[in-house]
TORLO-358914 format. One line per 4 residues: their letters; for each residue x, y negated, z negated of C-alpha. Coordinates in steps of 0.1 Angstrom, whole numbers. Layout:
TORLO-358914
a) X/Y/Z  ...
***
This chain:
TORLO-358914
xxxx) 585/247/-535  565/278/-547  531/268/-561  527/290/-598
xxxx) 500/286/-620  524/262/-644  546/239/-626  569/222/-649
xxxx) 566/186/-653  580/161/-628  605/134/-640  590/100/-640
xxxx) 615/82/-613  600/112/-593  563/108/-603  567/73/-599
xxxx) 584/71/-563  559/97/-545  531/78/-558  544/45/-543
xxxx) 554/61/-518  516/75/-510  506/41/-520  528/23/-495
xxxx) 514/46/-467  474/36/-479  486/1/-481  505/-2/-446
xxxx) 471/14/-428  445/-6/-449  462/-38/-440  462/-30/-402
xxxx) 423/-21/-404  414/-45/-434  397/-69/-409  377/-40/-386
xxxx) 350/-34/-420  344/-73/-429  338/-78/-393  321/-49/-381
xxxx) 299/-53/-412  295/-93/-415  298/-111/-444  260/-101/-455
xxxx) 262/-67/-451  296/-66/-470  285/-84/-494  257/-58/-503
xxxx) 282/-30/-497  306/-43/-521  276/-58/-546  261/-25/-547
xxxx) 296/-4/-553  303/-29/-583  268/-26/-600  274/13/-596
xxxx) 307/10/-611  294/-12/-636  267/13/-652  289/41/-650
xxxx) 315/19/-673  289/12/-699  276/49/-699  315/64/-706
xxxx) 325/45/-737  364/50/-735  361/85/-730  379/84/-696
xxxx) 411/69/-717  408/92/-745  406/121/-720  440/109/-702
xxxx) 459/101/-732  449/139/-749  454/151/-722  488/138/-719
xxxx) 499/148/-753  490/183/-748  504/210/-729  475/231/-721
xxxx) 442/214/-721  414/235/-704  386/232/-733  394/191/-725
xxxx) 390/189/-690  358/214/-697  346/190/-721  349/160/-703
xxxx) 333/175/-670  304/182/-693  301/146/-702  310/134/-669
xxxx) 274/159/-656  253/146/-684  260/105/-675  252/116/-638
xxxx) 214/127/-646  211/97/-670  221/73/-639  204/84/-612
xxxx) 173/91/-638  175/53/-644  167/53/-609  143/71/-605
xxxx) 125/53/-640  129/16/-620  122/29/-581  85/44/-600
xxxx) 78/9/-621  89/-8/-588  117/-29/-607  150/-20/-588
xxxx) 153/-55/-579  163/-65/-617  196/-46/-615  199/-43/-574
xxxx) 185/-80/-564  172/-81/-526  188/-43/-521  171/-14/-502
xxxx) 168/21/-521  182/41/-497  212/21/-500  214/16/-538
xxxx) 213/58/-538  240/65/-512  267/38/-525  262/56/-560
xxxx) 266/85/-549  297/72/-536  309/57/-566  302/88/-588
xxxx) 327/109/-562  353/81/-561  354/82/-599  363/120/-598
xxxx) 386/117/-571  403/95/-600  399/117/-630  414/146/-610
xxxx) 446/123/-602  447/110/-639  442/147/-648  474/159/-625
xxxx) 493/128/-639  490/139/-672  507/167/-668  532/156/-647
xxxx) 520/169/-618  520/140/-595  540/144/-563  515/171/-551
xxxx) 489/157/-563  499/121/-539  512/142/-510  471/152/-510
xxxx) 456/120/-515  477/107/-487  468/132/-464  434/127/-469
xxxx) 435/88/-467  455/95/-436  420/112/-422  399/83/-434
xxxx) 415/58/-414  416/79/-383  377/83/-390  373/41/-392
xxxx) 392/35/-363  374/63/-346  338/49/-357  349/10/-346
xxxx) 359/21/-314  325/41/-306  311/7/-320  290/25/-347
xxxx) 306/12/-376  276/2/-396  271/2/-431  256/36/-434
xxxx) 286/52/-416  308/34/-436  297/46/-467  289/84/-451
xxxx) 324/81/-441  338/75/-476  321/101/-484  335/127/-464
xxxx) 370/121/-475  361/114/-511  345/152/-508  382/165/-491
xxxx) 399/150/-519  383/163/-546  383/199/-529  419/197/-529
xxxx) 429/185/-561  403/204/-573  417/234/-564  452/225/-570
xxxx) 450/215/-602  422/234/-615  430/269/-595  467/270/-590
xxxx) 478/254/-621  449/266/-646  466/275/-669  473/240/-679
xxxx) 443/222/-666  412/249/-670  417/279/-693  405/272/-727
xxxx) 370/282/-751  350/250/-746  327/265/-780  356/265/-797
xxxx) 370/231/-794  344/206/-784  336/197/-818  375/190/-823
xxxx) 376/167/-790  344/150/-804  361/138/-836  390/129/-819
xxxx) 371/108/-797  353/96/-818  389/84/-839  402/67/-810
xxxx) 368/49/-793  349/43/-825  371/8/-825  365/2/-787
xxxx) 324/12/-789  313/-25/-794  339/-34/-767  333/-9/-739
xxxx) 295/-18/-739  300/-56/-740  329/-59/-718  315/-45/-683
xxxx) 287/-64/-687  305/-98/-691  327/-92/-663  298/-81/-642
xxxx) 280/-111/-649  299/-132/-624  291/-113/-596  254/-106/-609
xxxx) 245/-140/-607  265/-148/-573  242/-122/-557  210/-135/-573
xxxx) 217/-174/-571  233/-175/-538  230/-145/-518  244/-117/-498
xxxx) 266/-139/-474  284/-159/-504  287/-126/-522  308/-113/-485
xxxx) 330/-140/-491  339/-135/-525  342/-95/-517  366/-101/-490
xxxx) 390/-120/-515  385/-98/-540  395/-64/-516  422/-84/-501
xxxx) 436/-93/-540  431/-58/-546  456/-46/-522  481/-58/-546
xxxx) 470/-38/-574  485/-3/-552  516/-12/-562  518/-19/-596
xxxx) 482/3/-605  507/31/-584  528/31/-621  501/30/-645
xxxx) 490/63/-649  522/75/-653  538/44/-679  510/50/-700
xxxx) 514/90/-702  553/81/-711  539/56/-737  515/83/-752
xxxx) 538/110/-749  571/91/-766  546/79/-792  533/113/-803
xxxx) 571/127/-804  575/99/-826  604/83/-803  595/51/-809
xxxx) 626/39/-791  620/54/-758  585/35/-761  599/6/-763
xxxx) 624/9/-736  599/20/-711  577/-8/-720  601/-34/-722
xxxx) 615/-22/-679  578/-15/-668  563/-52/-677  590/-70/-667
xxxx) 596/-47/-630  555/-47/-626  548/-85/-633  577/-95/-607
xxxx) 564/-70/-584  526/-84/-585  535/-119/-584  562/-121/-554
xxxx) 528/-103/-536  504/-124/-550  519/-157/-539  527/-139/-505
xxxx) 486/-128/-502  478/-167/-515  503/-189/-491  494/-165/-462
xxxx) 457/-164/-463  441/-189/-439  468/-167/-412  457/-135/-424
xxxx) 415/-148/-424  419/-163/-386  440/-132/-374  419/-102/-386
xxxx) 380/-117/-391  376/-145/-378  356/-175/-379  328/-160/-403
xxxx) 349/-157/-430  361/-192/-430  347/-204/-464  367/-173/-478
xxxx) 400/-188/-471  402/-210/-501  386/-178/-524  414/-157/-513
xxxx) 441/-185/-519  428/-187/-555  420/-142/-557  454/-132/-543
xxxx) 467/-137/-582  442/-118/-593  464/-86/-593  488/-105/-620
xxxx) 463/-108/-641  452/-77/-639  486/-62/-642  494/-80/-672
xxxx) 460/-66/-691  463/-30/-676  495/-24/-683  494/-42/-721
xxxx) 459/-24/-727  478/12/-714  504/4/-739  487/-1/-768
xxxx) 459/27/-760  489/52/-759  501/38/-788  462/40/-802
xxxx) 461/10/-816  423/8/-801  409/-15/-831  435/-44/-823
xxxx) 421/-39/-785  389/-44/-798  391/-70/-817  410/-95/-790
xxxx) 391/-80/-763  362/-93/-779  374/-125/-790  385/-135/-753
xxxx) 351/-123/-737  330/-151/-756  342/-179/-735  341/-160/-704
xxxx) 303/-157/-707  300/-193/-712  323/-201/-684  301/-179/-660
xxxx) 273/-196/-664  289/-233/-660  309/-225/-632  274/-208/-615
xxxx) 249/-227/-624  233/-250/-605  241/-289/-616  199/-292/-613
xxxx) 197/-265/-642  182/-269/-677  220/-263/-686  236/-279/-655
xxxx) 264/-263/-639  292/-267/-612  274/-249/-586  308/-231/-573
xxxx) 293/-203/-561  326/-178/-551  350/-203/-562  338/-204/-591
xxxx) 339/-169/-596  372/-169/-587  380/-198/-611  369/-177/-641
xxxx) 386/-141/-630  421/-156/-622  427/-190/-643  412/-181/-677
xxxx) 421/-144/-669  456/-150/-665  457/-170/-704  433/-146/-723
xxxx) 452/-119/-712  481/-134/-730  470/-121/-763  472/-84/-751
xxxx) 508/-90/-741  518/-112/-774  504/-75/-791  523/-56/-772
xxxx) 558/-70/-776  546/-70/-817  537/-30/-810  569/-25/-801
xxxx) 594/-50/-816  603/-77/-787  600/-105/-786  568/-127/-768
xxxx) 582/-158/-765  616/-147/-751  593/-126/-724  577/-159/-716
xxxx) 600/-186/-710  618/-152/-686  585/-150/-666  577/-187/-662
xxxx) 614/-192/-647  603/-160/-625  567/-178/-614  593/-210/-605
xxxx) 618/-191/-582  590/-171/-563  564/-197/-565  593/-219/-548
xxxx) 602/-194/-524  567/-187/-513  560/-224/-501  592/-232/-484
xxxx) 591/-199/-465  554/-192/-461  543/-228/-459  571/-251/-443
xxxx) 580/-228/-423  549/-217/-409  542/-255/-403  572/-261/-384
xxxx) 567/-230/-361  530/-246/-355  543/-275/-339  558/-249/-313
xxxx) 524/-236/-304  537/-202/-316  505/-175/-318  497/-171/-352
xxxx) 508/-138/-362  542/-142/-347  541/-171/-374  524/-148/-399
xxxx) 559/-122/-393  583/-144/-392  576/-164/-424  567/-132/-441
xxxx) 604/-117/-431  621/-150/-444  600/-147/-477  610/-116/-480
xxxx) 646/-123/-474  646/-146/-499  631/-123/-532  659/-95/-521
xxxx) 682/-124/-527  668/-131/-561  665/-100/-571  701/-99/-561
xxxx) 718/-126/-579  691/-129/-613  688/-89/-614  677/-100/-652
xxxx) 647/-118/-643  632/-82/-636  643/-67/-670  677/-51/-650
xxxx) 711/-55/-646  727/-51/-608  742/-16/-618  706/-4/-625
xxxx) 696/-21/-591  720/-5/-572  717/27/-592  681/27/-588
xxxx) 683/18/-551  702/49/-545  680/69/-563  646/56/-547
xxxx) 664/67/-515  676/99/-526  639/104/-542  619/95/-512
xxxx) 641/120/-485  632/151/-512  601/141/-512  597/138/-477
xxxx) 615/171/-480  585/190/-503  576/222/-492  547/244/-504
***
C-alpha cells in the first residue's frame, strides 16, 4: 500500500479485525510475562507503582473535562480536522504546566503526602511523566481512529509493544527489573510510539489530521465544546474523584502491600478489557458518524450487534480469569500474592462492567445525549461514595465499617458496578428504539450457559485432574481448552445469544480469516 497524504477510510470489519488482531498479540505476550513485574517488583513496590499511575491518571481526568470525547467524536464527524487536533494539543500543553505546577506548589509547602501518601518525589515525578505520554500515545490512536485510519495505525503500536516486551524480558533476565527501570522502560516505548504515529498521522496524512488556521477556528471548537460538555462539567469533576476514592483510602488505611494485591487483580481483570476496549473507538466513531448523517437506522443496527457480541465476549473471559485464578496466582507469582486470589476471583468481572458502561456511555456521547449521561452518572455515584467508606472503614471508626481492605474495593467496583451501570444500558436501548427488557432476560440466559460452563470445565475438571497429581499448569491448559470447547459450541447451536444468526457466524468467520491474511499481507 502506498502511504499519500489522504488515505481513504478503512471499513470497520477491517478497522475492527487489525485492532484485535494487534490486541491479541499484546494480550498473548502480557499474559506470558504478567507474573515477571508483580514478582520482580513485590507486592509493595507494585502497589506504589500502580497507586502512583492511578493518582496521575486521576488528576489528569479532572483537569480535561470531556474534552478528550468531544475531540474524538468532532473529530469523527469531520473530514479534515487540523485546527482540532491544533486545538486540543494546545489544551493538552496548558493541563501539563498546571500538573506538574501542582507539584511543584505541594513538594515547596512540604504536603505531597496529602495526594501521594508515604510516596517518594522522585517517584511521584517519573510515573507522571509516564502517564502524561501514555495518554498521548492514546489521543494519537483515537485520532487515527477517527478517521479511519486504523490498521496502520495497530500494525505500529504492535510493533512497538513487540519491543517493550523484549526490553522486560531482557531487564528480568539481567535481574535489574526494579521499579525505576520499569517505569524508564515504559517510557522508552511510550516515546517510540508517539514518534511514529506522530509522524504517520500528523506528517503523512496531514492533510486530514494537521492543516488547518488554529486563529480561525478555536473560538468555534470552544462553543462546540462547550455545547456538548457543558452537561457533563459537574460529572467529569465529581466522577474521578469518587472512583478514586477506593483506592485513596486503601493506600492511606492499609498500605502499600494490600494496595499490591488489589493492583494485581485489577491488571489481571484489565486484560479483559483488550478485547472488547479493541472495538470501542471504532463503534463509537460509527455511532457518531451514522448519527450526524442522520441514519438513525444504521445506529441502531451497529448498537444493537456491538452490545450483544462485546458483553458475550467479556463475560465468557471474565468467568475464565475468575474460575482460573488461584492456578494462574500459584503458576506465575507465587506465594506473596496469595491474599490476591480471592480479589482476582471477585476483579476478573470487572471488565463486564466496564464494557457495559463504556460501550453504553460511547453510544450515547455519539449520539450527544451528554445531559442524560450526566444526570444518571451522577445519580449512581452517590451511593458509591457511601459504599467506600463502609466497606473501608475500620469497624473501630466513629462510623464503623467492614474493614475489607481490597475486597472491599473489589466489592464496590464489580457488584454495585455491574447494577448502576444498568441505567446507561436501559438509556441506550430507549436512544435507539430496543427494547431493555428483551436485552436482559437474553443476557441473563447468556450469564447461565457460560457461568455453567465455566465451573464444570474450569472447576470440576481441574479438581479431578488434581487427584492425579497433574502439575498445575498442565491442569490450567487442559481445563482452559475444554472451556473453550464448550463456548464454540454455544456459540454454535444459540448463535442468537450473541445478537447473530449462524449465517452471519459463518459469514463472519470467513471474513475474519480472509481480513487477518490481508492484513498480515499490508505493505507500505
Amino acid at each position: 500500500m502506498t502511504l499519500t497524504a489522504t488515505q481513504p477510510a478503512e471499513s470497520v470489519r477491517r478497522r475492527y479485525i487489525a485492532t484485535l488482531f494487534t490486541q491479541f498479540i499484546q494480550l498473548t505476550a502480557t499474559i506470558i510475562t504478567s507474573g515477571i513485574v508483580p514478582r520482580a517488583l513485590g507486592p509493595a513496590a507494585f502497589g506504589n507503582y500502580n497507586f502512583l499511575l492511578n493518582t496521575a491518571s486521576t488528576i489528569r481526568s479532572f483537569l480535561d473535562p470531556s474534552a478528550n470525547q468531544a475531540f474524538f467524536t468532532f473529530s469523527s464527524q469531520e473530514k479534515q480536522s487540523g485546527s482540532l487536533t491544533k486545538t486540543y494539543a494546545l489544551l493538552l500543553l496548558f493541563q501539563i504546566v498546571i500538573v506538574f505546577g501542582l507539584i511543584g506548589i505541594l513538594t515547596f509547602l512540604q504536603s505531597t503526602n496529602l495526594l501521594w501518601p508515604h510516596q517518594a518525589l522522585d517517584q511521584i515525578l517519573w510515573v507522571t511523566i509516564l502517564e502524561w505520554c501514555l495518554f498521548a500515545t492514546v489521543s494519537l490512536r483515537q485520532l487515527g481512529d477517527s478517521k479511519g485510519l486504523t490498521v496502520r495505525t495497530q500494525t505500529i503500536v504492535l510493533m512497538t509493544a513487540l519491543i517493550n516486551i523484549v526490553g522486560l524480558l531482557g531487564l528480568n533476565y539481567f535481574e535489574i527489573l526494579n521499579f525505576y527501570t520499569y517505569v524508564w522502560l515504559n517510557l522508552f516505548t511510550t516515546f517510540l510510539i508517539g514518534f511514529v504515529l506522530g509522524y504517520w498521522l500528523l506528517i503523512v496524512n496531514r492533510t486530514l489530521t494537521w492543516e488547518g488556521n488554529l486563529t480561525e477556528n478555536i473560538s468555534r471548537y470552544i462553543k462546540r465544546w462547550w455545547a456538548y460538555a457543558s452537561p457533563l462539567i459537574l460529572l467529569e469533576y465529581y466522577k474521578p474523584i469518587v472512583a478514586y476514592l477506593g483506592i485513596y483510602l486503601l493506600q492511606r488505611w492499609y498500605g502499600s502491600v494490600e494496595q499490591g494485591n488489589f493492583a494485581l487483580a485489577a491488571k489481571w481483570s484489565a486484560l479483559v478489557l483488550v478485547f472488547t476496549s479493541s472495538a470501542l473507538s471504532i463503534f463509537w466513531r460509527e455511532i457518531a458518524n451514522a448519527m450526524a448523517n442522520g441514519e438513525q437506522e444504521r445506529a441502531t443496527r451497529t448498537y444493537y450487534k456491538f452490545t450483544n457480541f462485546l458483553f458475550f465476549v467479556a463475560l465468557v473471559l471474565c468467568a475464565w480469569l475468575s474460575f482460573t485464578s488461584h492456578l494462574l496466582v500459584d503458576i506465575l507469582v507465587g506465594d506473596e500474592y496469595q491474599a490476591a486470589i480471592p480479589v482476582l476471583a471477585l476483579m476478573a468481572f470487572y471488565p463486564l462492567q466496564q464494557t457495559y458502561g463504556q460501550i453504553n456511555t460511547a453510544a450515547l456521547k455519539g449520539a450527544e445525549k451528554t445531559k442524560q449521561i450526566r444526570d444518571v452518572g451522577i445519580l449512581i455515584s452517590i451511593p458509591d461514595v457511601v459504599l467506600s467508606y463502609f466497606l473501608l472503614a475500620s469497624p473501630n471508626a466513629p462510623l464503623p465499617g467492614l474493614n475489607l481492605g481490597a475486597m472491599g474495593v473489589a466489592i464496590r467496583m464489580v457488584i454495585y458496578g455491574l447494577i448502576s451501570v444498568q441505567a446507561y444500558e436501559w438509556m441506550g436501548h430507549r436512544t435507539f428504539g430496543l427494547s431493555y427488557f428483551s436485552t436482559l432476560v437474553q443476557k441473563l440466559s447468556v450469564v447461565v450457559l457460560v457461568l455453567l460452563s465455566a465451573w464444570l470445565a474450569l472447576t470440576k475438571v481441574s479438581e479431578s485432574l488434581a487427584t492425579f497429581n497433574i502439575a498445575p499448569l498442565i491442569i490450567f491448559i487442559i481445563s482452559t481448552i475444554i472451556y473453550f470447547i464448550a463456548i464454540a459450541t454455544i456459540m454454535l447451536l444459540k448463535p442468537n445469544l450473541l445478537g447473530l444468526s449462524r449465517d452471519e457466524i459463518n459469514q463472519n468467520i470467513n471474513k475474519i480469516l480472509t481480513t487477518f491474511k490481508e492484513v498480515l499481507r499490508l505493505k507500505k
